[in-house]
N, C-alpha and C positions, 0 to 999 in steps of 0.2 A: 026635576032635572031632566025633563024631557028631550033634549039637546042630545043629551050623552048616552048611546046607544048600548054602550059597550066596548071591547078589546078584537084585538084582529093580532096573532100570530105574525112576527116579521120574517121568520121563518118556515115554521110549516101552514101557516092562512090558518089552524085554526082558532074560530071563531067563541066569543062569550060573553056574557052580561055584566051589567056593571060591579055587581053584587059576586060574581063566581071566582074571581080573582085578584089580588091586590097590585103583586108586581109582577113575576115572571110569567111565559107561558110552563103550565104543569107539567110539561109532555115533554119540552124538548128544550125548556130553559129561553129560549129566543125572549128580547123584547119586546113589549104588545105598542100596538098602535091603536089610538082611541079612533072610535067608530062615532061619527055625530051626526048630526040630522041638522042641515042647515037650510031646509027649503022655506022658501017665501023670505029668506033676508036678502035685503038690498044695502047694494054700495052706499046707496046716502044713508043710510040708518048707521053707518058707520063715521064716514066723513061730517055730519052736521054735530058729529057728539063735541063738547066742549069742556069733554075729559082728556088731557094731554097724558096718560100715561097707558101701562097695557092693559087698563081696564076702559080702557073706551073700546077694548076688544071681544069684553065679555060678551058678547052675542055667539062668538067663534072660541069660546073659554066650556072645557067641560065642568065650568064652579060654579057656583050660584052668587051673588051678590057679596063680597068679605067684608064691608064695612070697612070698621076704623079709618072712619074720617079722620083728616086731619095728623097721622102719622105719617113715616116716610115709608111704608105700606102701598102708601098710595100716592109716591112720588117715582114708583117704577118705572122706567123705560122713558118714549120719547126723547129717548136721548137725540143732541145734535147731530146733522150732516154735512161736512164742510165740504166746499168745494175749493182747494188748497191752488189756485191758477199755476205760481210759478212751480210748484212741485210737479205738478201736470206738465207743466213743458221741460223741466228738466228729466223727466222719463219720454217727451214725444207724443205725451196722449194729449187726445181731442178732449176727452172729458172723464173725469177720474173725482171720486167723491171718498170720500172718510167717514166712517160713520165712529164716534168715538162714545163707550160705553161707560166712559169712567165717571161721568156727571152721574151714573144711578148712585142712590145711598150708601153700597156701601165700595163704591169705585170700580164696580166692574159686572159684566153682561149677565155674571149667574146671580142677581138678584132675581133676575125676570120669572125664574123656574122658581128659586125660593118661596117668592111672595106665593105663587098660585099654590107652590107644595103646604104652605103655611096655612093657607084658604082652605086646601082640602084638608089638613089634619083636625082642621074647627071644625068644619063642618061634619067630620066624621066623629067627634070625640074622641081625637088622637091627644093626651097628656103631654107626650114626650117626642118634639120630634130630632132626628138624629143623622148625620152623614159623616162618612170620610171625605176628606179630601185634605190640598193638599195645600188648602189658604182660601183660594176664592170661594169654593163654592161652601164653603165654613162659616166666614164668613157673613156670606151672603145671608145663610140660613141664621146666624145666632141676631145678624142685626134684623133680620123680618121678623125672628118669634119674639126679638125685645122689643121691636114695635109693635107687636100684636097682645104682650101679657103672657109670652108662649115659654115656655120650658126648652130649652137644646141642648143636646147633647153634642160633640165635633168631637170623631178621630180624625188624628193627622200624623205622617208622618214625622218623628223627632229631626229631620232635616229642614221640616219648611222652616220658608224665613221669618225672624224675628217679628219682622213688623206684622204679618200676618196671622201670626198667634198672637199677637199683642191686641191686635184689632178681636179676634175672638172673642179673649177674657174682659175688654172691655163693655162689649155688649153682652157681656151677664152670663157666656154659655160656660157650659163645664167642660171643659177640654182634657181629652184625654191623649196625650202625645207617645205615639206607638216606637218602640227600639222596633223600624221596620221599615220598608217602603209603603207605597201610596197602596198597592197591592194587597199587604199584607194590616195596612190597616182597611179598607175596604171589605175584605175578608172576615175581620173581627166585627164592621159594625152591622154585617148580616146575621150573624149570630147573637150578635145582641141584639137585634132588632126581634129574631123568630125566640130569644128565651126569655127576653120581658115585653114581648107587646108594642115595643117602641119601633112609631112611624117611621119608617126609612126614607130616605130621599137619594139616595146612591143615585150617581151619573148610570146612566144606562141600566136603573134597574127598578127605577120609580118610575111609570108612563107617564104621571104630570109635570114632572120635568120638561117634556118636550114640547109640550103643552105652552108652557111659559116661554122658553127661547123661541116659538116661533111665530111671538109677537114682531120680534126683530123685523121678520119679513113683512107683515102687517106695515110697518114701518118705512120699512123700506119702498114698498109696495103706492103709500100716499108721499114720500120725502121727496123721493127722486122722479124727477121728471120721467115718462117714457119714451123709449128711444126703436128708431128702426132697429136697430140691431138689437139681438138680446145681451142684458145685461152680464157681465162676468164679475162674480161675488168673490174676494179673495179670504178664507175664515182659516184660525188655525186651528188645530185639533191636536186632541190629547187623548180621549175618550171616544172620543166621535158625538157627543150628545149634540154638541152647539151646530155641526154641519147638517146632522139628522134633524136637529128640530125648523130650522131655516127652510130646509129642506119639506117637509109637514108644512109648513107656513102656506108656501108658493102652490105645493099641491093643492092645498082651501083653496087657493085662492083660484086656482085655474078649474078646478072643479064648480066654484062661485060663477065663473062665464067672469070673473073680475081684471083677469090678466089674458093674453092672447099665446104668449109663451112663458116659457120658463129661463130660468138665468140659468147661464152657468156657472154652476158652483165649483171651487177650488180651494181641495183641501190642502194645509201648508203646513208640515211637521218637521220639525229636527231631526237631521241625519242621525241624532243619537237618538231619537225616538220614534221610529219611523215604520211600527208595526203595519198601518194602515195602507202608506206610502208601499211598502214591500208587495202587500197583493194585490193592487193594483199595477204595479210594475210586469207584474206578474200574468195579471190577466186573472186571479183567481178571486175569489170570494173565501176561502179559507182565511183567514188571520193566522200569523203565527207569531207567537207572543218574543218580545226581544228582550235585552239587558239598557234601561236608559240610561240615557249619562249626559242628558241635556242639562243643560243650564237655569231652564224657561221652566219652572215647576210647573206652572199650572198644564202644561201641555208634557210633560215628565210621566209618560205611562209604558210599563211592560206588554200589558194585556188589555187591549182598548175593550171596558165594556159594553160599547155600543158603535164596536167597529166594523158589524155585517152593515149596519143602515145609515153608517157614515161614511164607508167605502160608495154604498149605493148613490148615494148623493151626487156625488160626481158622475160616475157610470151612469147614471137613468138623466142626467140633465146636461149631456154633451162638455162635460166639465174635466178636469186631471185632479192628481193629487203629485205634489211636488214637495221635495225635500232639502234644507238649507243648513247649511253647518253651523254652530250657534255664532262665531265670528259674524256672519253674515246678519245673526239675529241682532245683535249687538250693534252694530253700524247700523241696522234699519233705525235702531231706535235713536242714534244720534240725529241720523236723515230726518226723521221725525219732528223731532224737537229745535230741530232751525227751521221749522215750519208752523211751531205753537204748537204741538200736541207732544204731549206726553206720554209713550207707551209701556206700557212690562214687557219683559220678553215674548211673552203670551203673543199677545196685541201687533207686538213689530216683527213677530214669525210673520206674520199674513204680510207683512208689506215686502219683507225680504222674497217671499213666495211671489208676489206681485214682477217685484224683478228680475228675479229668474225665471218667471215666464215668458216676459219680453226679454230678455237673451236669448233664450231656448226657441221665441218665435211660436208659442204657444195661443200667445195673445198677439194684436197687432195696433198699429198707431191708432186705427178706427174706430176701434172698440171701447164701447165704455165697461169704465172699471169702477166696483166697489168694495174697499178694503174696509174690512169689518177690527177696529182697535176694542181687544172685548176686555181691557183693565187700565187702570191707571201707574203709569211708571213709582207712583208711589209706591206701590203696594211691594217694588225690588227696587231701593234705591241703589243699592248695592252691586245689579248687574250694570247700573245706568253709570255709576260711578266707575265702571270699569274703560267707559267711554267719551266720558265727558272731560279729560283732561284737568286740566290744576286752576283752581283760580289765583292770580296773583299777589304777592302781597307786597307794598309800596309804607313806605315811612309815613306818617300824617306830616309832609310839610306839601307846598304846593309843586316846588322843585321837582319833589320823587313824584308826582301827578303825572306833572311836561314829560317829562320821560316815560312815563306808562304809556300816556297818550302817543309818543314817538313812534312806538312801538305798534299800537292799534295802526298807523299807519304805515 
């Protein structure tokens, strides 16, 4: 694994081998960033690959080769990017693209971390691998270890939604449902992770997590045409992993000589969750942990753990972070779906962020926009239901039909 140099402190810089640490830095707790050695790789040894998912990335992957042909392992990523026209002109933009994540296996962007966390626990003779969360990224991880033959373990808060614990126990993992928040189950599966040896994969607290989301930009990187102007990325955050790792992405890539600038990134949280949103507001770099009460589970966080390098994200790449009341969430995702895409709350934070930024004048009609959908509305039918209105019900004769139809017009 020549590639993979080692860990770099997101906090205090310092530095260490691959072998000297697992998750955190020792010293000061901060999140590591993997240190790689990408000299002598070239753009086309990436572009001629005739692997469509994020392992046509592994040259820029600190894993070695995961196999399992032929599973959905190895149907990760490459997700679609639409370019939605009349949705573009009904907000005034030139050009505005959708990158929608829910075609991965298991309907949403945190398989990408998954699959590579699931590569490194084989590769290291990891038995048991294990995470909190709070649906997706649970998820993610029990349908990659059941396509891989892998053992999982998921704590979740006893609030997430039904169908996302259902999707859990489907894919074979053993779910443990905590009387607690997302927090307090987080909490618990560190400690089980350091008093039986079990892999951890925690948002912000496994480094190959970020690893894996920031295929996206890779992605993004060959999807999207480039533009004079730099791109503006709209992603929502919870944690802060998915803005960090995107984030990581672009930096490869500008350190590659592959891109000429960087996009700006724009983090999009619920005013009921808006730790992140607050220090930036702020001007600080401190987080200070809040009480949530969004709607949007997957983005539903007290204490972001990967909120100093998700904060940075914005701050280092001429970006904001912006905040939308879930109402606002909720309408994004009706907007949405008279446009064929499908979002969860998660997914239609970022587009409601989209629009309060051209309110606010943040962004402007010239600029191109990328709004990142990182789940499928499946996955909360129930917030979608809150906006989708009634469907009708009519007699079976033809009579009670004409008058439906009356109506449509």
């Amino acid at each position: 694994m020549q590639k993979f140099k080692g860990y770099k402190c997101s906090v205090c810089g310092s530095e260490y081998g691959p072998d000297e640490v697992t998750y955190l830095c020792p010293k000061d707790n901060g999140v590591l960033d993997m240190v790689q050695d990408f000299s002598g790789l070239k753009a086309d040894a990436i572009r001629k690959s005739t692997d469509f998912s994020i392992w046509r990335y592994l040259p820029l992957l600190p894993i070695d080769e995961p196999g399992h042909h032929g599973t959905p392992m190895r149907a990760v990523g490459w997700t679609p990017v639409f370019e939605p026209k009349a949705l573009a002109r009904s907000l005034n933009l030139k050009n505005l693209w959708i990158k929608d994540e829910s075609s991965n296996p298991t309907a949403s962007f945190k398989d990408r971390a998954s699959a590579v966390v699931i590569a490194r626990a084989q590769q290291i003779g990891a038995e048991i691998t294990m995470t909190a969360s709070t649906g997706n990224a649970g998820a993610a991880l029990a349908g990659m270890a059941a396509a891989a033959g892998a053992q999982a373990v998921i704590f979740a808060p006893k609030t997430a939604p039904p169908a996302k614990v259902a999707q859990l126990l489907i894919f074979g993992a053993r779910v443990l449902l905590v009387d607690g928040n997302y927090g307090a189950a987080t909490a618990l599966a560190k400690e089980a992770a350091a008093e039986f040896g079990w892999y951890c994969r925690n948002t912000g607290y496994n480094p190959f997590t970020t690893e894996g989301k920031k295929t996206a930009a890779f992605e993004i990187w060959e999807q999207v045409p480039e533009q004079k102007k730099p791109l503006s990325i709209f992603i929502s955050v919870g944690d802060g992993n998915i803005i960090a790792g995107v984030h990581k992405g672009f930096k490869d890539l500008l350190a590659l000589g592959w891109i000429e600038q960087m996009p700006h990134l724009f983090g999009v949280q619920s005013d009921g969750s808006a730790a992140i949103t607050n220090a930036f507001d702020a001007g600080v770099e401190s987080i200070t942990p809040v009480k949530s009460t969004t709607l949007a589970d997957s983005i539903s966080v007290d204490m972001p753990s990967d909120g100093l390098r998700g904060l940075r994200a914005a701050t280092q790449t001429g970006g904001a972070y912006i905040k939308v009341p879930d109402q606002e969430i909720l309408n994004a995702i009706a907007e949405l779906g008279r446009h064929g895409i499908f979002a969860e709350p998660a997914g239609a934070a970022a587009f409601a962020g989209l629009r309060a930024a051209l309110n606010s004048g943040l962004i402007g009609a010239g600029d191109p926009v990328l709004v990142l959908n990182t789940g499928s509305g499946l996955k909360d039918v129930g917030a979608a239901a809150k906006v989708a209105g009634q469907a009708q019900v009519i007699e079976p004769t033809l009579a009670a039909l004409k008058r439906a139809i009356e109506v449509f017009h």
